[in-house]
N, C-alpha and C positions, 0 to 999 in steps of 0.2 A: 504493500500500500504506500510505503515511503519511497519507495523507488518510482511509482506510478506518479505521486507529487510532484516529485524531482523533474520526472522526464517533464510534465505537462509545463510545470514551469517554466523548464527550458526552452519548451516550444514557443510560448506564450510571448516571451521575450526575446526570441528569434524573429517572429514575427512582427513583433513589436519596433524591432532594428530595422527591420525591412520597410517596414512604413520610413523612417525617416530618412533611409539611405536612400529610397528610390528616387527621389525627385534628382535629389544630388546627381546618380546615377543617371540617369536618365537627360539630367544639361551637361553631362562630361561627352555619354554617347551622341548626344545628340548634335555634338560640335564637332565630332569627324563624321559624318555621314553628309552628302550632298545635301544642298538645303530643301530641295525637292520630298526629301526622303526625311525629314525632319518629327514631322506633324502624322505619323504613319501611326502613333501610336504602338502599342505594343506588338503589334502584328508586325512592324519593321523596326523590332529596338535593336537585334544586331546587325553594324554597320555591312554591308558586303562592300564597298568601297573605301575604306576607312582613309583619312589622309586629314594633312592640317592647314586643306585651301581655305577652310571656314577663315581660320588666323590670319593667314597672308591678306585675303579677301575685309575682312575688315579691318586692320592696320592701313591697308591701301586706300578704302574710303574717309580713316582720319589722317590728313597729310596734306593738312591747305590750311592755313589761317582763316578760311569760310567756316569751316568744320572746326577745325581746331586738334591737336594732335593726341593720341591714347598718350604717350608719355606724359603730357603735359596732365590731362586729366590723374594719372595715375600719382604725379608728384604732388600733386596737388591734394589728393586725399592721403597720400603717408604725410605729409606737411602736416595738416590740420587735424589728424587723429593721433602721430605723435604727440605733438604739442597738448592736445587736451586729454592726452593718459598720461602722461610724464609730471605735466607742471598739475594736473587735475592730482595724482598720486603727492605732489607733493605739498600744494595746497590743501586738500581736503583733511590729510591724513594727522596734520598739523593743528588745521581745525580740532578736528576731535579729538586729539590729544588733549589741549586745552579745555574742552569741555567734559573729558571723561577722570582727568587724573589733574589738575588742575583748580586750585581753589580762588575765584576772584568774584567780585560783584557784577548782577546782572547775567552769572553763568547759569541759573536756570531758565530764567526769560531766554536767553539765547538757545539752550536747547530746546524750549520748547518752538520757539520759531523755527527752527532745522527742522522740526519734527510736520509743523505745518506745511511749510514747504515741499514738504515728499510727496505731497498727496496733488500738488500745484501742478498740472499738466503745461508742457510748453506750449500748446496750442492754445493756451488761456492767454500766455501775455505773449504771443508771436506776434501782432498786430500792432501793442505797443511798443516792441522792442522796435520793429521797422521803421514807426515815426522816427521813433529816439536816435535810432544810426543809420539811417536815408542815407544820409552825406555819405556815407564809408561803404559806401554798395561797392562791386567787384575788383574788393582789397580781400590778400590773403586773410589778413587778421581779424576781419568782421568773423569771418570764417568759424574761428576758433574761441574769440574773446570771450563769447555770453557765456560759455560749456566749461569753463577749464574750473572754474567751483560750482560745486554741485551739491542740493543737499543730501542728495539720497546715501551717492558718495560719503561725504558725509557721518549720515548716521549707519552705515555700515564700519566703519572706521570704529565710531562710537560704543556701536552692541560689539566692538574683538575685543576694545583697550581696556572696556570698564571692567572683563573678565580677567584682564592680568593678577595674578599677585604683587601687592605692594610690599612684599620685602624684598623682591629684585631694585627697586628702585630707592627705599630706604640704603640698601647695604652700597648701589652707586653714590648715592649722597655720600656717605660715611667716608668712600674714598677718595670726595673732594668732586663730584661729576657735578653738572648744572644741568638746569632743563633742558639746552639743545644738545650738551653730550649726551644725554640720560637716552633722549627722544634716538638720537642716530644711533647709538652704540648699542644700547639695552632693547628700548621697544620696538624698533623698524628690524634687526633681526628675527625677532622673536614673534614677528607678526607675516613672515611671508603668507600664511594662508588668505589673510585679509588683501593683501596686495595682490594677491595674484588673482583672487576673486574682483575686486573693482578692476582691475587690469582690462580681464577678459570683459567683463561687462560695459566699460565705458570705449573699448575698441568694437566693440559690435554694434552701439548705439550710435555713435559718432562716424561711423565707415560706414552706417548705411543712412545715413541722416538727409535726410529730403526736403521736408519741407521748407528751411531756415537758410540753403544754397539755391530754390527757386524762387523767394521771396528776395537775395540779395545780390544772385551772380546773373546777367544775362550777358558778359563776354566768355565765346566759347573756351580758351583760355585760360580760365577761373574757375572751367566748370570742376566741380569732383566726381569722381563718377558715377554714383547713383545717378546725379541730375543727365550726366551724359548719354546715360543708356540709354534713359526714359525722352530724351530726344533723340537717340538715334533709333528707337524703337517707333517712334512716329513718324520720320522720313521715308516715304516710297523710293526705291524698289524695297519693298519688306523682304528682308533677306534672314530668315530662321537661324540657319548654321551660322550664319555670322551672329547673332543677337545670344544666340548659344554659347560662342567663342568669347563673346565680350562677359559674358555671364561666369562662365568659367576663370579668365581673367579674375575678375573683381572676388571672387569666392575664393581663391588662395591666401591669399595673406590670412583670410578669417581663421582657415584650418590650419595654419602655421599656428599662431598667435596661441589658438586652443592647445594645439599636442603640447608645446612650449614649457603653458604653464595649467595646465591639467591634472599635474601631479597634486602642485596644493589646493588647486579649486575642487579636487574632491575630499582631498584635509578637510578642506574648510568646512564642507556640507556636511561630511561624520561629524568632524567636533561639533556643529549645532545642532546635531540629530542627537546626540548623546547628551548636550547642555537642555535639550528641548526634555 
């Protein structure tokens, strides 16, 4: 009977794999295959022609200052997703140091505004922000500015620190440490699971971010590439394997970024399944 568990289990979650890998599956195949042969559905999901004219064929339609170039698009989103994981990691994390380990006035009012915050959809003040930085429309920097503090960031910081022990940081005192040696040396090693969970999270949010580069960028140039697709995906001749190709593109870095730091993103989910 326990062996009958077992195995159904295993099915259950094989299958379960299988939903989420198909799609993926399915835009890798579908970017060597003729664009003809694209939309066949499952009746023609192995290529019999396999090759990677899909690639050359859409490189070759970005490659004019009309269009604007895949490099340029592609620099353009490691630009602005570095910058708002790096200084967002380094900002946020700093925040909630302060608020979790940290004794000063006004430190509960301020967490409870972080807290408010989280629940603040960008689509709520996307409309004010645009008044407010018109002027700074297709600059890299508009890009990146609003996103690099974040609350949610934030109080994910907040629910890892408060769970420290405070004799790690008592016995740093003792040997003369201050709060920014304590924060580098003691708490940011001791905190990779927390970092590498906002990591993976603020590089998936911000590499596919759409709404905030069609409200601010209209030189092709500036585009990142969500916004790029979603115009090159409306340009006739509607070319599949190519929209495929571009697709595949854009989805690597995501699955770098995950194997990377994987390790501790699923530290981090035990340790709060176990503190849960």
């Amino acid at each position: 009977m326990r062996q009958l568990r077992t195995t159904l289990t295993y099915l259950a979650l094989t299958l379960l794999a299988l939903v989420f890998v198909a799609p993926v599956a399915y835009l890798v195949v579908g970017s060597l295959k003729p664009s003809g042969d694209v939309i066949d559905g499952l009746a023609g999901f192995v290529p019999k022609d396999a090759s990677l004219a899909n690639y050359t064929g859409m490189l070759d339609r970005f490659s004019s200052p009309a269009t604007g170039y895949f490099s340029d698009f592609y620099l353009t989103s490691l630009l602005v997703t570095t910058v708002v994981v790096l200084g967002g990691l380094l900002v946020n994390s700093m925040a909630a140091y302060a608020l979790a380990r940290l004794r000063w006035r006004g430190r509960d009012a301020a967490l409870l505004t972080v807290v408010a915050l989280t629940i603040l959809p960008f689509e709520a003040i996307a409309v004010p922000l645009f008044y407010l930085l018109n002027d700074h429309r297709n600059t890299y920097y508009i890009q990146f500015l609003p996103f690099v503090a974040s609350a949610f960031s934030i109080y994910l910081f907040y629910s890892f620190f408060v769970g420290l022990p405070r004799e790690l940081e008592e016995a740093a005192r003792i040997d003369g440490a201050g709060t920014w040696r304590t924060f580098f040396r003691i708490v940011v090693p001791m905190s990779k699971p927390v970092f590498a969970t906002v990591t993976i999270l603020t590089f998936l949010t911000t590499w596919g971010s759409f709404l905030w580069p069609v409200m601010m960028v209209d030189q092709p140039q500036r585009r990142p590439l969500p916004l790029a697709i979603a115009v090159f995906q409306g340009q006739p001749p509607y070319d599949w394997g190519q929209i495929f190709a571009f697709g595949v593109l854009m989805v690597l870095p995501v699955l770098v970024v995950f194997l990377a730091f994987q390790r501790w993103f699923v530290q981090s989910l035990a340790s709060s399944g176990l503190k849960g």
